[in-house]
N, C-alpha and C positions, 0 to 999 in steps of 0.2 A: 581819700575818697575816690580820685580820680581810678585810682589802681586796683581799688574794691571795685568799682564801675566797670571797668575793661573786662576783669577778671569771671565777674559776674554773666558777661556779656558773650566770653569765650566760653566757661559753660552752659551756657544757656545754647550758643552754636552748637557746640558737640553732641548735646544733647539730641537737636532733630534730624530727624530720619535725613538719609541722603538721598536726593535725585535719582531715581530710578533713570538707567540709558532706554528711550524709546524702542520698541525690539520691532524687528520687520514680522511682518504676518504673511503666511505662503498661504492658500485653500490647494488643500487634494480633493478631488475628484474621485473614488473606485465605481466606474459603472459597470453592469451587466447585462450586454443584449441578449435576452432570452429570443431566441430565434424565430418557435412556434415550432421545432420540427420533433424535437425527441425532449423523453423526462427521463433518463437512464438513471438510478438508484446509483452509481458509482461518481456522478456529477455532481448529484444531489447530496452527497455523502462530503463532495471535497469540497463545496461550501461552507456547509454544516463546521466543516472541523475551521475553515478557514474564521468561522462568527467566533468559535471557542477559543481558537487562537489569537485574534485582535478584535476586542470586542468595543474596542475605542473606534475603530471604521465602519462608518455608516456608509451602506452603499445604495446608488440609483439604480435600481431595479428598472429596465426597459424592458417592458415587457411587449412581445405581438399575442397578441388575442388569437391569432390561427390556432394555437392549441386547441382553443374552446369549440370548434368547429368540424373538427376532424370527426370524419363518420366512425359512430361507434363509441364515440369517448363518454367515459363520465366526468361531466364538469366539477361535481364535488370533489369527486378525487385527484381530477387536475389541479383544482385551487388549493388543495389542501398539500398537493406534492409541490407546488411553487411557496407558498405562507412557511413551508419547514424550513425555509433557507431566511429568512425574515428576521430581524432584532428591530425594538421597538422604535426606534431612530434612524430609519430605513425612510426612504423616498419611492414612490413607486411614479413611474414615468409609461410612455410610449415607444415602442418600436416594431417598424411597421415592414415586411419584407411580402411585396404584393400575391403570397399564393392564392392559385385556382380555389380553393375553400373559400379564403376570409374575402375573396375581392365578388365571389360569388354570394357571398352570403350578404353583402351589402349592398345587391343590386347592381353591378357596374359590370359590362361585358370585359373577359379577360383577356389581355394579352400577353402573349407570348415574348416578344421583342420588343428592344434588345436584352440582351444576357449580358451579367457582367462578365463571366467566364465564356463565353459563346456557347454552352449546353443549349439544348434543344427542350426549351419548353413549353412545346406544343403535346400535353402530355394528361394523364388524366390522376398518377397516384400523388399522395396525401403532400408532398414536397413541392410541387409543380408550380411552378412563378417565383421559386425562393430567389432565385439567383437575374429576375427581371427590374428593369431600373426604373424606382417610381417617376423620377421626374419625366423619363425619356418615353414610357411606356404609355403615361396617361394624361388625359388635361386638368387643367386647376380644376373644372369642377369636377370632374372624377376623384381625385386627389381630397377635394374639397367634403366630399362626400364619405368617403374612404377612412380618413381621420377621423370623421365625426363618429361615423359605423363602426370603426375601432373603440375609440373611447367608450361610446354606449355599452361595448359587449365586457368590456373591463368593468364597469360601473354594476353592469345586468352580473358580475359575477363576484359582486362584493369585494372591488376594489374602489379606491379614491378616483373620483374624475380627474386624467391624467393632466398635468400642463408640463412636464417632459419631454423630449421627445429626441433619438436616432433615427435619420431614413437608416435601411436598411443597405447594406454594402455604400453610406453616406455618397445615395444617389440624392442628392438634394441643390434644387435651384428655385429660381423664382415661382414657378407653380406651385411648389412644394410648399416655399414660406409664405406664398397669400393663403394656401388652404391650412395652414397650421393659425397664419395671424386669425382668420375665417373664424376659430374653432377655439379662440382665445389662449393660445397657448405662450408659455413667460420664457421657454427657455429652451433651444436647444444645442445640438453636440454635433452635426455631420457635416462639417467641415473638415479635411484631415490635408494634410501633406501626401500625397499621392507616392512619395520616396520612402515612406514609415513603411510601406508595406511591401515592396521591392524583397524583401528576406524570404518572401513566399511567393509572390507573385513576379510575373518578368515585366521588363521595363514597356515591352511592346504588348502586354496582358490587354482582353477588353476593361478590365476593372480600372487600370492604370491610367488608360488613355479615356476612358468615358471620366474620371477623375479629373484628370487635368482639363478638360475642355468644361465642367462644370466649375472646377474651383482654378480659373488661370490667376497666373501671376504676377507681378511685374519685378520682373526681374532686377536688382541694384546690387552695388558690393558693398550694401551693409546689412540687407536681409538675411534676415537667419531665419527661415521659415520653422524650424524647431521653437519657437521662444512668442509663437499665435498666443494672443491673450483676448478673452472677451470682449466683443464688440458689439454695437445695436444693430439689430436687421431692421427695425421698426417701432412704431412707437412701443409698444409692449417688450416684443419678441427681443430677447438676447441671445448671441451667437456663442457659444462656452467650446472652442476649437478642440477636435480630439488629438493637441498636441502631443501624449507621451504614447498615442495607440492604442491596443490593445495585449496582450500579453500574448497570442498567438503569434505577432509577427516581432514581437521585440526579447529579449532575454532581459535574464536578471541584471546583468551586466548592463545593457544599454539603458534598461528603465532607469539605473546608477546614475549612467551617464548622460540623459534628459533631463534628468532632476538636476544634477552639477552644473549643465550652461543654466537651467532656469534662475536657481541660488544664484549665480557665479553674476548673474544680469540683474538680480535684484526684482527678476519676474513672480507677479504672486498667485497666479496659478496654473495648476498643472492638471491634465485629466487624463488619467488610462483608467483600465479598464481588462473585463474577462469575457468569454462566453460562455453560459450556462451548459450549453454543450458540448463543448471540452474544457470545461472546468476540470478534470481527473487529466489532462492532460499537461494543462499549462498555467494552472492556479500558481502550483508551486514559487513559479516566477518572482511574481506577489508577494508570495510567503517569504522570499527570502531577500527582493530588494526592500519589503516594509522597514524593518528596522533597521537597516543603515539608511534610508534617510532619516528616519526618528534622527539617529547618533551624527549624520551629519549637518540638520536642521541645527544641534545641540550647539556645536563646534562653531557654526558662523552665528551663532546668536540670533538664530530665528523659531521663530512659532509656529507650527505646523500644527493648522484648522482644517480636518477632516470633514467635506462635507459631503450632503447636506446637514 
């Protein structure tokens, strides 16, 4: 009996399922700052193929509403040439680069300075304030006001009221996040490593250096400022670091090699990203470090959650 018992008991073990090993969970990130300045058909196309080609990546759509405002535009047709790059698991967010249009069309006198690039824009065509820094250029309640005028004209063009959001060339400090907290916003991105972009910019650039003195550092030798992971700005607002860049200033190869320290650390997320306007130039990128981290995600036994 005893031995019918045991026997009994080792089949009945074998029988149940086995413990699953706990697998790590990584979130990607693919955002795209729609800039406000051009909708080229050749941009709009390398999207397009990029949704056909991984249609498991949902991407955060930032959009600036400067498009809607450019003299002469038709807004149907704008909205309907952004909605083509769109799958149904798509996020749409904010991004805001202060041009002479949108900062005019919401009431706030414009300025010109500072430039992240030091261009000159004191200036009157459709681009003018792309490249000025919102934190440095205006006050919280400008800013305040700004966000709000933004979101509305998103809303007024049959978009979701935004809680997203990039400053633009991630000019972003304290004014910036009371007039976002201001505007109820859950989540942004423009915090960056000021060294990510060093591949296009010099190290003495005004982007670089207007970077560093907004996001300084404290320097240790166990920082790895590649391996930023989300943190609270306030009670709502959370910071989602643009730790892998964008695809303009990073290669196939390094987006590889941002994703390997993050895995390598046990970090679980990551966020890069394109721009709508030279998507035909450096979507590619994308296209071709996606699936080795798919296959390397595979290899260390992690989950790789595409969000939003």
């Amino acid at each position: 009996m005893r031995y019918f018992y045991q026997s009994w008991l080792m089949t009945l073990l074998l029988s149940l399922p086995l413990p699953t090993l706990a697998r790590e969970v990584m979130q990607l990130w693919v955002t795209v700052d729609w800039e406000g300045l051009s909708l080229q058909e050749d941009n709009l196309q390398a999207m397009q193929k990029f949704r056909q080609q991984f249609p498991q990546v949902p991407l955060l759509h930032l959009i600036n509403p400067a498009y809607f405002v450019q003299p002469g535009i038709n807004r149907a047709q704008v909205g309907s040439q952004i909605r083509s790059t769109f799958l149904p698991h798509d996020t749409i967010g904010l991004h805001i680069h202060p041009m002479r249009t949108l900062v005019n069309y919401c009431g706030i006198r414009y300025q010109s300075a500072p430039s992240i690039s030091g261009a000159d824009e004191n200036c009157t065509h459709a681009s003018c304030g792309h490249t000025v820094s919102l934190e440095y250029a205006y006050s919280q309640t400008e800013l305040t006001q700004l966000v709000s005028c933004a979101s509305e004209l998103m809303v007024s063009n049959g978009f979701n009221y935004p809680r997203h959001f990039r400053a633009g060339a991630w000019q972003f400090g304290p004014k910036l996040q009371a007039a976002l907290e201001a505007n109820h916003f859950l989540w942004d991105s423009s915090r960056i490593d000021a060294n990510l972009l060093t591949t296009r910019w010099h190290v003495d650039s005004p982007l670089v250096k207007l970077l560093q003195q907004l996001h300084p550092r404290k320097i240790t030798n166990t920082e790895n400022t590649l391996l930023d992971q989300p943190y609270a700005l306030g009670y709502q607002l959370m910071e989602y670091p643009d730790n892998a860049a964008m695809a303009d200033y990073t290669s196939a190869k390094q987006l590889l090699t941002l994703f390997e320290q993050l895995l390598n650390a046990h970090q679980p997320v990551m966020v890069m990203g394109f721009h709508q306007e030279s998507a035909a130039d450096y979507l590619l990128r994308l296209e071709r470090a996606i699936p080795r981290m798919e296959q390397l995600a595979k290899q260390h036994h992690v989950t790789l959650q595409w969000m939003p």
